[in-house]
C-alpha positions in Angstrom: -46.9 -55.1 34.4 -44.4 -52.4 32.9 -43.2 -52.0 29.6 -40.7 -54.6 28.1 -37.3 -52.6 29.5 -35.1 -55.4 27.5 -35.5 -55.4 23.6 -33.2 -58.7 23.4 -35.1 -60.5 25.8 -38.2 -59.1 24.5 -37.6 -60.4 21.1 -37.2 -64.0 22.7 -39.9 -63.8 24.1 -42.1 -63.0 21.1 -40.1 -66.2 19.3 -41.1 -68.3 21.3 -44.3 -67.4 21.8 -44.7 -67.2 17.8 -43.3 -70.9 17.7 -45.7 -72.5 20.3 -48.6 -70.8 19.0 -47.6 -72.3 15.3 -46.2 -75.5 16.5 -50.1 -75.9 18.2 -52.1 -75.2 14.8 -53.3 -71.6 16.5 -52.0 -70.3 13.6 -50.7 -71.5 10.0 -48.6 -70.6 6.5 -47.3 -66.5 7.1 -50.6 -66.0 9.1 -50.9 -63.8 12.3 -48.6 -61.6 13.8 -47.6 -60.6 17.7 -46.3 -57.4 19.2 -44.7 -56.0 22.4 -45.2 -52.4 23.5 -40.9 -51.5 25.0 -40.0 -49.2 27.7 -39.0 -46.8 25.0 -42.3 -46.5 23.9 -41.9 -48.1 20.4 -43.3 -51.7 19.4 -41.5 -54.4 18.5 -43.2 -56.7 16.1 -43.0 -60.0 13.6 -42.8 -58.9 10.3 -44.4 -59.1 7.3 -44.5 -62.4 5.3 -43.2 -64.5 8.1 -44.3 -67.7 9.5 -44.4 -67.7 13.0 -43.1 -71.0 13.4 -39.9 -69.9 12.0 -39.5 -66.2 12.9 -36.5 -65.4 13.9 -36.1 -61.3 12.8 -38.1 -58.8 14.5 -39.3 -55.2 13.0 -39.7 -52.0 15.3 -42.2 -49.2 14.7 -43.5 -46.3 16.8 -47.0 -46.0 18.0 -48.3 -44.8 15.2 -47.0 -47.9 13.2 -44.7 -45.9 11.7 -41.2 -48.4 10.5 -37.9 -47.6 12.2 -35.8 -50.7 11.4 -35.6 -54.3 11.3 -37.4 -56.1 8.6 -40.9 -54.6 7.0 -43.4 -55.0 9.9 -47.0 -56.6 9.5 -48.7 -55.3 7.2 -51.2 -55.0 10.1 -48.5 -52.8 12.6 -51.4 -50.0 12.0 -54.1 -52.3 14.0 -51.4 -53.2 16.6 -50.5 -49.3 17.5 -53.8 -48.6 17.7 -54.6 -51.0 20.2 -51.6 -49.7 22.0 -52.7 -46.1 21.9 -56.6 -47.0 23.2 -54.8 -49.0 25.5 -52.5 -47.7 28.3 -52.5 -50.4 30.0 -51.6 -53.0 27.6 -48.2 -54.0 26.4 -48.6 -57.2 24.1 -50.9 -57.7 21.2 -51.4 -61.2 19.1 -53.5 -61.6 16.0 -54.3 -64.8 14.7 -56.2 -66.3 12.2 -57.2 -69.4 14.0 -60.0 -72.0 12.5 -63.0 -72.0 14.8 -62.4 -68.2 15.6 -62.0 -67.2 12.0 -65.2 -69.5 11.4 -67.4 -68.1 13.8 -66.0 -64.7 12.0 -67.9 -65.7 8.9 -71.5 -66.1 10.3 -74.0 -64.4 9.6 -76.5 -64.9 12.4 -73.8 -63.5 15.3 -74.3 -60.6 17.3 -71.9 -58.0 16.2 -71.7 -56.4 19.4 -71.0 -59.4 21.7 -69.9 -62.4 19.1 -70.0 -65.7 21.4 -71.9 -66.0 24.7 -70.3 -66.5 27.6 -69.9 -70.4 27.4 -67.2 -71.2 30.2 -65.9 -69.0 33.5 -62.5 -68.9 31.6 -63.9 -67.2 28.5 -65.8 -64.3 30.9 -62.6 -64.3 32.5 -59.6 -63.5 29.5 -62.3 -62.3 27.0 -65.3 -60.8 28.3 -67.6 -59.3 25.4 -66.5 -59.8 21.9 -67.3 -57.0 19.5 -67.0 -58.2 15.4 -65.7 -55.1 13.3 -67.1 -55.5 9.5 -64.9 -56.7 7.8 -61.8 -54.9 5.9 -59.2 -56.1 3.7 -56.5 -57.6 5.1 -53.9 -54.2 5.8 -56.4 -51.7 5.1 -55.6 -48.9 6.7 -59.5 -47.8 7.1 -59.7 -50.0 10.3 -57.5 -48.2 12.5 -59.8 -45.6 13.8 -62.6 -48.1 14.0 -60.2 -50.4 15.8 -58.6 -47.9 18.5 -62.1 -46.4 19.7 -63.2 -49.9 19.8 -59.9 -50.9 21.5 -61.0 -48.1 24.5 -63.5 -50.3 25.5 -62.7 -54.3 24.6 -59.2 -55.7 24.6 -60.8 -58.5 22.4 -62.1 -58.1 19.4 -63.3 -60.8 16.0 -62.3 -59.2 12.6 -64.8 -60.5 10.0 -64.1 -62.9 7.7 -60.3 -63.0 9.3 -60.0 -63.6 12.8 -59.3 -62.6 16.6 -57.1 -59.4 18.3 -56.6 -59.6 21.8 -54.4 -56.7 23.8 -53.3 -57.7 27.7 -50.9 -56.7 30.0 -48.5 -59.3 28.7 -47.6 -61.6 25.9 -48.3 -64.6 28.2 -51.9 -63.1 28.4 -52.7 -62.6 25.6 -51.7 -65.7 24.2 -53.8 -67.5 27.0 -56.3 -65.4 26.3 -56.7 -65.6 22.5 -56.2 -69.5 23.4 -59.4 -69.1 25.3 -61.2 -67.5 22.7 -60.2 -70.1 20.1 -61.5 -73.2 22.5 -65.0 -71.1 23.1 -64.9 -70.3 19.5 -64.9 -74.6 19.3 -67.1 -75.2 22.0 -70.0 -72.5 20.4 -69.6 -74.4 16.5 -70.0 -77.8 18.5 -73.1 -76.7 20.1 -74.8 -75.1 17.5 -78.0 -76.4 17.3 -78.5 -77.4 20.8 -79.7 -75.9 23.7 -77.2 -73.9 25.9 -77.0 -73.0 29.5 -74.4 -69.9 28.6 -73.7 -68.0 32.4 -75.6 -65.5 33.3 -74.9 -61.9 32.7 -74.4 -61.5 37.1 -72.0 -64.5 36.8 -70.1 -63.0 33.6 -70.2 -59.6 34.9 -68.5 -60.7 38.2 -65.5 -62.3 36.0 -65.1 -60.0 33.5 -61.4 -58.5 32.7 -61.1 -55.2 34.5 -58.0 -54.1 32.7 -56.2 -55.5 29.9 
């Protein structure tokens, strides 16, 4: 997968995306934002305040999250170029604040360095490990450098207390991968309390995303 070479068709693209994630209660209200990387180099991004089931303007920044026109970005464009700069290989990025993957964001008794076992082939497959960064504000600027080196090594990753980043090769991916996360995110609050037979680290390992 190359860069998005067509802004217009790009900007579609994220629409509709935006809209079926809404329209599927992934997302709610002006939560959770998506991003393309373009051929240009520069991102083009929802902006801030919007709802992504009726998004219809698009902001562009550089990689450094910098504004260049369009509407005010995300608030969270910083967190989005730095994915794209840990990330060569990735040109879309979706945040959301879904329910069961914001939930398992607020427990206390996760591993921080590998949030949800590996409950389903699927989830080893589109996620892999799940790091939880410690929570931050929502548009603090303090993540980024936590978030890129991070980024260098996971294209997923659980924000605490707020909710799931994944980076892929393209929007389609990452959507079905932040999907994924959100129905293991479900499966792991159902199951607490009983007894799991998670794969094993052979059978994750042989699944896991190479490049993202």
């Amino acid at each position: 997968m190359t860069a998005y070479d067509d802004m217009e068709a790009a900007g579609g693209l994220i629409v509709r995306t935006a809209r079926s994630l809404f329209s599927r209660g992934l997302t709610h209200g002006s939560t959770g934002n998506l991003s393309v990387r373009l051929a240009d180099g520069t991102l083009l991004l929802t902006p801030t305040g919007s709802s992504l089931g009726t998004v219809t303007e698009l902001s562009r920044t550089d990689i450094e999250g910098r504004h260049l026109d369009g509407p005010r970005p995300t608030k969270e464009a910083f967190l989005h170029a730095a994915f794209y700069r840990a990330r060569p290989s990735a040109h879309a990025v979706v945040h959301l604040h879904s329910t069961h993957a914001a939930a398992v964001s607020c427990l206390a008794d996760v591993d921080p360095a590998n949030v949800m076992p590996p409950l389903t082939a699927y989830y080893a497959m589109r996620v892999g490990k799940l790091p939880l960064l410690p929570y931050h504000a929502p548009g603090d600027p303090t993540l980024e450098p936590l978030a890129e080196t991070t980024a260098r090594d996971h294209h997923a990753v659980l924000l605490a207390n707020h909710g799931p980043v994944v980076a892929s090769a393209s929007l389609e991916q990452a959507a079905d991968a932040i999907e994924e996360l959100e129905e293991t995110a479900k499966l792991h609050l159902l199951l607490r309390g009983h007894t799991t037979r998670p794969l094993t680290t052979e059978q994750a390992a042989a699944l896991a995303p190479t490049s993202s």
